[in-house]
N, CA and C of each residue as an Amber inpcrd file, in Angstrom:
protein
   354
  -2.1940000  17.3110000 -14.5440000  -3.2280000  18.1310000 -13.9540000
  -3.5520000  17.5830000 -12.5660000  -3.4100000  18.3740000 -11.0330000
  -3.5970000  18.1280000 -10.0420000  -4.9750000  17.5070000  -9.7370000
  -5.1350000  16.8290000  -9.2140000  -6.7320000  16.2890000  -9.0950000
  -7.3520000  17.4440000  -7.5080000  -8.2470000  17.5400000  -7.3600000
  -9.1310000  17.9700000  -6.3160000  -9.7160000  16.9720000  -5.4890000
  -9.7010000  16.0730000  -6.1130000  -9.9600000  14.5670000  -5.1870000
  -9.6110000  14.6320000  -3.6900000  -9.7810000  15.0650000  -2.9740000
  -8.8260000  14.9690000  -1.3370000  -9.5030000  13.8580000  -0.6090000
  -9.1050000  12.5190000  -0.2860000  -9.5180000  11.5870000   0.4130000
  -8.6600000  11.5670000   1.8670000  -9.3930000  11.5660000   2.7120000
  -8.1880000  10.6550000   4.3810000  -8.1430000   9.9370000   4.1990000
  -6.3370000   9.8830000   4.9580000  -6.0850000   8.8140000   4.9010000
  -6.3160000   7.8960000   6.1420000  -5.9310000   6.8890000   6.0170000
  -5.7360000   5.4240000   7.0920000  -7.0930000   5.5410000   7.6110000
  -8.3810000   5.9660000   7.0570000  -9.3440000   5.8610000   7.3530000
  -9.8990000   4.2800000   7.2510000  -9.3670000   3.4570000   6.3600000
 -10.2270000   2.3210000   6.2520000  -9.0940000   1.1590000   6.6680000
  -9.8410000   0.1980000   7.1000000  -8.7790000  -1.2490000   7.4260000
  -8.3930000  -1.9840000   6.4610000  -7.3310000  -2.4560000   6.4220000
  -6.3130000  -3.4120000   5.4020000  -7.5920000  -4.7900000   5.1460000
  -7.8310000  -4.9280000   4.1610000  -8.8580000  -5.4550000   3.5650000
  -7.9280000  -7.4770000   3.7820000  -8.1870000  -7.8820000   4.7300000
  -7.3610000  -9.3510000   4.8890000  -8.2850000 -10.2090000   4.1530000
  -7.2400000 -11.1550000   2.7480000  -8.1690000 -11.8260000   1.9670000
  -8.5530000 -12.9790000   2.6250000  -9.4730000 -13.9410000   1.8880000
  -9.7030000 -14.6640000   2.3710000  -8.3380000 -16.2080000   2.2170000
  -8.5320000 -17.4870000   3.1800000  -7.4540000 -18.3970000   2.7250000
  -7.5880000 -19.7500000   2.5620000  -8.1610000 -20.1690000   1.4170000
  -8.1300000 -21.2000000   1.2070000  -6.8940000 -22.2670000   1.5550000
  -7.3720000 -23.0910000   2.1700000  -6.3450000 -24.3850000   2.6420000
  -6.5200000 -25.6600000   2.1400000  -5.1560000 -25.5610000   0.5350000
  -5.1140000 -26.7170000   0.0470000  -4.9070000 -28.2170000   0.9090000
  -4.2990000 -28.0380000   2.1220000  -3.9670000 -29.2580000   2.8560000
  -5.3030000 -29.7200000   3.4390000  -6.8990000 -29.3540000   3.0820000
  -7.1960000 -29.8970000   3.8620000  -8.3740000 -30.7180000   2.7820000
  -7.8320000 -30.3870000   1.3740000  -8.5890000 -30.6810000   0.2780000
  -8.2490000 -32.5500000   0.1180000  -9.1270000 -33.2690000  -0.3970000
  -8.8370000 -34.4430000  -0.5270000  -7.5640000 -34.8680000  -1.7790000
  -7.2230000 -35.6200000  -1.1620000  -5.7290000 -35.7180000  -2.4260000
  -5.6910000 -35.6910000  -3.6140000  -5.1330000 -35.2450000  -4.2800000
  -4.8360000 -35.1660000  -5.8470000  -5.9160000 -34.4300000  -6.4430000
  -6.8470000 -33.6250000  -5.6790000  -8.0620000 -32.2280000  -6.3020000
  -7.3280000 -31.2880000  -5.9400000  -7.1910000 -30.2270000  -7.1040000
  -7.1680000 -29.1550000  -7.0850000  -7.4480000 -28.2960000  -6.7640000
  -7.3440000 -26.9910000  -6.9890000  -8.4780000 -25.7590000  -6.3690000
  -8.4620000 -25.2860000  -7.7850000 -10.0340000 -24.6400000  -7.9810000
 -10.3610000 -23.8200000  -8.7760000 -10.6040000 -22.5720000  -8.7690000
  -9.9800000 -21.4560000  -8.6110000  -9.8830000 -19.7630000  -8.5320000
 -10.9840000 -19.2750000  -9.5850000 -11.8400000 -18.5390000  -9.2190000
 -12.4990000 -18.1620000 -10.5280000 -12.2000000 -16.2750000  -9.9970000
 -11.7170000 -16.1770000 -11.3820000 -12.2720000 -14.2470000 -11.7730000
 -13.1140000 -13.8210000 -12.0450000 -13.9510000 -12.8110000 -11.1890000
 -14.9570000 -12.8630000 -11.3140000 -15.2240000 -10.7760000 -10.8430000
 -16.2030000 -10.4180000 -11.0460000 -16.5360000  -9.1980000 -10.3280000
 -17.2250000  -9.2920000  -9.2910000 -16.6610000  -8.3030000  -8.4610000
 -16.5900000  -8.0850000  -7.7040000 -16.8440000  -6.9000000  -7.2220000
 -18.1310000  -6.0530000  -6.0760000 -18.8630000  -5.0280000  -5.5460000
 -18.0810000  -4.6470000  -3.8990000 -17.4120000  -3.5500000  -4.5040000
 -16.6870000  -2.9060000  -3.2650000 -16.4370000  -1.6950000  -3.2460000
 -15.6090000  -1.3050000  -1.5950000 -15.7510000  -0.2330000  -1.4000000
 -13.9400000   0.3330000  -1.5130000 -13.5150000   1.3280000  -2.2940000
 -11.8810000   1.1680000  -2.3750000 -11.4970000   2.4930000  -0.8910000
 -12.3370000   2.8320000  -0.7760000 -12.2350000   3.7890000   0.4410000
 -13.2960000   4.5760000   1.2070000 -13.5130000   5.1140000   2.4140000
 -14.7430000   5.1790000   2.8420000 -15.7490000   6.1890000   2.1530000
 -14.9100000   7.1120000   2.0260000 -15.5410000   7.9640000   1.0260000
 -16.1220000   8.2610000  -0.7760000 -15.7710000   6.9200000  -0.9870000
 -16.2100000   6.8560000  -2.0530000 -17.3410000   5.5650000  -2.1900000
 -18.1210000   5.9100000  -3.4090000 -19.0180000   4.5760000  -3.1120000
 -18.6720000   3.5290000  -3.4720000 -19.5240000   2.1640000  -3.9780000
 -19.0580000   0.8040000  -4.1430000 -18.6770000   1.2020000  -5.6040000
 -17.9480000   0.2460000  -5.6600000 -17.5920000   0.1740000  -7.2850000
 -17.6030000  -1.2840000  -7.7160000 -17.5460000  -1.5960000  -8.9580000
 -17.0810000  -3.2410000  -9.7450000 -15.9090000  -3.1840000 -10.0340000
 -15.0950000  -3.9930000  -9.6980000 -13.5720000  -4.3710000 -10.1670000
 -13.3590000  -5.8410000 -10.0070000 -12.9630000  -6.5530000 -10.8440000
 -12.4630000  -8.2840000 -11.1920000 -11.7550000  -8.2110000  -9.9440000
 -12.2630000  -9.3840000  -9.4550000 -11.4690000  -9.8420000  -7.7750000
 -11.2170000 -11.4920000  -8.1230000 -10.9290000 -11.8830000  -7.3480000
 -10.4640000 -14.0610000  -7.0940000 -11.5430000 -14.3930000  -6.0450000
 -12.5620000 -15.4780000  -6.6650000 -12.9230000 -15.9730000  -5.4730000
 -13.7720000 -14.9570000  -4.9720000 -14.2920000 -14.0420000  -5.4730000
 -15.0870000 -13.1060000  -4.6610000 -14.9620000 -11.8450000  -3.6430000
 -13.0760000 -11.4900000  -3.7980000 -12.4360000 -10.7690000  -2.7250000
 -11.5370000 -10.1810000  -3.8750000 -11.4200000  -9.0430000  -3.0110000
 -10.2760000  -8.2850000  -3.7990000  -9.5810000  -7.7710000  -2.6090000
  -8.1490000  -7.8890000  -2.3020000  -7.0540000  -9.0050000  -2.7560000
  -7.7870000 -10.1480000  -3.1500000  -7.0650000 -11.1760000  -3.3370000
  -7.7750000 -12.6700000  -3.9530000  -7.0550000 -12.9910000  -2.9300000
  -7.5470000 -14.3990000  -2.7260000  -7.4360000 -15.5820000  -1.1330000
  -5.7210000 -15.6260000  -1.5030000  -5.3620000 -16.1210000  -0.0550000
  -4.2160000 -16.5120000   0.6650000  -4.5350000 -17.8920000   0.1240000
  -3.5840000 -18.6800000  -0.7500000  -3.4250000 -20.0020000  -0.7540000
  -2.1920000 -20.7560000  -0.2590000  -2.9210000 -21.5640000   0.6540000
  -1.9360000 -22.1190000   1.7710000  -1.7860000 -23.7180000   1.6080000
  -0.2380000 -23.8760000   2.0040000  -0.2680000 -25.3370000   1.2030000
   1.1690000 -25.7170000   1.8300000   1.1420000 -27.3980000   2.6480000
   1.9270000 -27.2680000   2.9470000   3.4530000 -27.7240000   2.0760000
   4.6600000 -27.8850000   3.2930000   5.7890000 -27.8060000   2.3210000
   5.9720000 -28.9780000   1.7480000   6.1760000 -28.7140000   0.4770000
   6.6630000 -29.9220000  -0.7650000   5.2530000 -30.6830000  -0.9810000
   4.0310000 -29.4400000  -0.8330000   2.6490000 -30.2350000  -1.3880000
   2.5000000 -29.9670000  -2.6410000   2.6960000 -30.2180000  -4.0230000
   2.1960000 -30.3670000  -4.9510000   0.6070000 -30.3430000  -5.4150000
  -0.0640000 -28.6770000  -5.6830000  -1.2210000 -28.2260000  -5.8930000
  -1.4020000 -27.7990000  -7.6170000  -1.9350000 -28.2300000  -7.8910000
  -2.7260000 -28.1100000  -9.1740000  -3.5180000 -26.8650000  -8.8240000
  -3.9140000 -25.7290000  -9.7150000  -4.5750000 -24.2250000  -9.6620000
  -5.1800000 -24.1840000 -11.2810000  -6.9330000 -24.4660000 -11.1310000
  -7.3480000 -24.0920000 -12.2270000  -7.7540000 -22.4500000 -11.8080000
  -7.2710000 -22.0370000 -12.6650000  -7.5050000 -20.7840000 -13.1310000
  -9.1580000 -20.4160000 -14.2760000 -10.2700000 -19.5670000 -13.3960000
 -11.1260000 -19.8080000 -14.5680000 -12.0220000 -18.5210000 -14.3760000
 -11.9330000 -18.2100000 -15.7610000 -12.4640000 -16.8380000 -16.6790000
 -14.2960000 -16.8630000 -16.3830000 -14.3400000 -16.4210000 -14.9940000
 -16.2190000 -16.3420000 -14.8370000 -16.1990000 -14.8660000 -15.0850000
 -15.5720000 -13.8260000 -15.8360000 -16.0120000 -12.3670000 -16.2400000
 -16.6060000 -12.5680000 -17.3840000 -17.4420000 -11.7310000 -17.7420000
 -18.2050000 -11.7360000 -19.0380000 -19.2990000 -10.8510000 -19.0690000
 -19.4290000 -10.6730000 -20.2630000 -20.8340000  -9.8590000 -20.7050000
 -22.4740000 -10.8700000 -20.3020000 -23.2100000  -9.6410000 -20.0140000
 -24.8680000 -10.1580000 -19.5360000 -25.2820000 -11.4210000 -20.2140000
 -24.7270000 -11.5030000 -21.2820000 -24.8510000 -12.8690000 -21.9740000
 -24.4490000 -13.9430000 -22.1430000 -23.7000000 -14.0520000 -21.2180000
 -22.8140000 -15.0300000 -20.8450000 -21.2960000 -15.0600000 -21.3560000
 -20.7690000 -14.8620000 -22.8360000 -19.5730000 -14.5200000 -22.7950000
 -18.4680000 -14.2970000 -22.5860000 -16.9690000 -14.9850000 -21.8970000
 -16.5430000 -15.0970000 -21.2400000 -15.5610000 -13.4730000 -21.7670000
 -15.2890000 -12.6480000 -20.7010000 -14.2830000 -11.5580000 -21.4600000
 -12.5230000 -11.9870000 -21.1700000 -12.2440000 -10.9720000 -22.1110000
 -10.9470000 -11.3600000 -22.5830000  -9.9180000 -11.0940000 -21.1390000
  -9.2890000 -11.9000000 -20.4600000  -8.0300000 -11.3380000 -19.5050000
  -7.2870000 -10.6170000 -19.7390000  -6.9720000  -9.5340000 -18.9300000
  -5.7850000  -8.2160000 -19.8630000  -4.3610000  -9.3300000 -19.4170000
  -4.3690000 -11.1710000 -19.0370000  -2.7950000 -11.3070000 -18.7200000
  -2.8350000 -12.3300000 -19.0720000  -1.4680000 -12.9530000 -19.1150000
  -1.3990000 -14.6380000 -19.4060000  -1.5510000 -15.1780000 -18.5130000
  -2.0120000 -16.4490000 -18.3980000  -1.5700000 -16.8920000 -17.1880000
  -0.2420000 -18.3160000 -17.3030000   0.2670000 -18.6220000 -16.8530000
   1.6870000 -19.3530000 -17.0240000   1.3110000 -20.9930000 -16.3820000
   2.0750000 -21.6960000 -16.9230000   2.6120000 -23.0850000 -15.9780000
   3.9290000 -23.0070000 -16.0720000   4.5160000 -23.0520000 -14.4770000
   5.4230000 -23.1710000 -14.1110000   5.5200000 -24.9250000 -14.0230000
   6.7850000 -25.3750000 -14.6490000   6.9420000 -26.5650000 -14.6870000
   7.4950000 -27.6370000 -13.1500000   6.9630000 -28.3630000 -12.2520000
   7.0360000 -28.8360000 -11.0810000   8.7960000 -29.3870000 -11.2420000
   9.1170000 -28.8440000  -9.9500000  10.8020000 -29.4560000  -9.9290000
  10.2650000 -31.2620000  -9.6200000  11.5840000 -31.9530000  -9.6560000
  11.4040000 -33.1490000 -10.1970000  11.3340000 -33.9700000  -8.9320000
  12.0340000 -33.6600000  -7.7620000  11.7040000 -33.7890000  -6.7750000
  11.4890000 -33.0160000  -5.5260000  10.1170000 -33.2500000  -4.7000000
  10.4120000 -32.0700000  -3.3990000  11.8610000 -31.9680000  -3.0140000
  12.4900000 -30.9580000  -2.6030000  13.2710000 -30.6240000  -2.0320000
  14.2870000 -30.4110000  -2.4850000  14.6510000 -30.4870000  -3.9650000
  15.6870000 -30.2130000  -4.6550000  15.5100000 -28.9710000  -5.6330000
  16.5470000 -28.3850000  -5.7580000  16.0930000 -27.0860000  -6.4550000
  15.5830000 -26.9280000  -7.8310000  15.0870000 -26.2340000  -8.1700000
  14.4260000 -26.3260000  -9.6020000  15.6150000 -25.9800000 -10.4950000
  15.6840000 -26.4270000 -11.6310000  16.6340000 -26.4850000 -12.4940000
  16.7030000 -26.3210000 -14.0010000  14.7830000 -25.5580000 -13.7910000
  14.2390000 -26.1830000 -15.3260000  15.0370000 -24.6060000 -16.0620000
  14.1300000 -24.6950000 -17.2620000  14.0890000 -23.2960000 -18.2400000
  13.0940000 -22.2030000 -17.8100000  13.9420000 -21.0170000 -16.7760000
  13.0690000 -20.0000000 -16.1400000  12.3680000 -19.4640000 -17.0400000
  13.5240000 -18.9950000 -18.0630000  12.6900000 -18.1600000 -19.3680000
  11.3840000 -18.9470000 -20.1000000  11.5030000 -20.1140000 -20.1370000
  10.1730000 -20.7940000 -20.9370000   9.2520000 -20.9160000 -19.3100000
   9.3420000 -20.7260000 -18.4060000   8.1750000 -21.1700000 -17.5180000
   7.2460000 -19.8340000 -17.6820000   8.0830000 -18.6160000 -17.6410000
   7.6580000 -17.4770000 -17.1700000   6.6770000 -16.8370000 -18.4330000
   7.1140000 -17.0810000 -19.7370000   6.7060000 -16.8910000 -20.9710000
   5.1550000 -17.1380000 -21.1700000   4.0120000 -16.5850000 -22.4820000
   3.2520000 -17.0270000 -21.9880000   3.0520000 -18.4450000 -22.8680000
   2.0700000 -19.4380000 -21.9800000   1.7080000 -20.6280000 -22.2670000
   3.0280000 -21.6790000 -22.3420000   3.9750000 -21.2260000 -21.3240000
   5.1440000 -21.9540000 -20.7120000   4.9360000 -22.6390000 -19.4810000
């Protein structure tokens, strides 16, 4: 069924996320990403809406890091009901296993990294 919806286009600007810069974090801390909701606008003509963003942005941040830096990424579930509750993620999230040394190619088990809780 055709929608009636008619929006313009290229009316609104490419939404540039924000970029956290692991290189400038003190050594061996991580970054912590939280999911969270998020109050926006998906085009000019329509109003704000809630949709789960990273960090407070939807795209989620640019994480920048330099080469052969080894970053740790907690991943953490701030969606939830008024009551605190954490809600369920519609995804897995993965560990990819660190190659053994910078600069050599990874060699591990793709299929078990990619899997979930691999």
């Amino acid at each position: 069924m055709p929608s009636n919806l008619i929006l313009k286009k290229f009316v609104d600007r490419l939404p540039i996320p924000p970029v956290l810069r692991a290189s400038r974090r003190p050594s061996g801390r991580g970054l912590e990403i939280r999911a969270d909701v998020v109050r926006t606008r998906l085009h000019a003509e329509l109003p704000e809406t809630e949709i789960w963003g990273w960090e407070g942005s939807c795209p989620g941040p640019t994480i920048e890091v330099e080469r052969d830096q080894a970053l740790e990424i907690d991943w953490v579930n701030s969606l939830g009901d008024r009551k605190g509750a954490p809600a369920a993620l519609p995804y897995d999230v993965v560990r990819v296993p660190q190659r053994p040394e910078p600069g050599l190619p990874f060699n591990g088990d793709r299929t078990e990294a990619v899997s979930p809780g691999g």
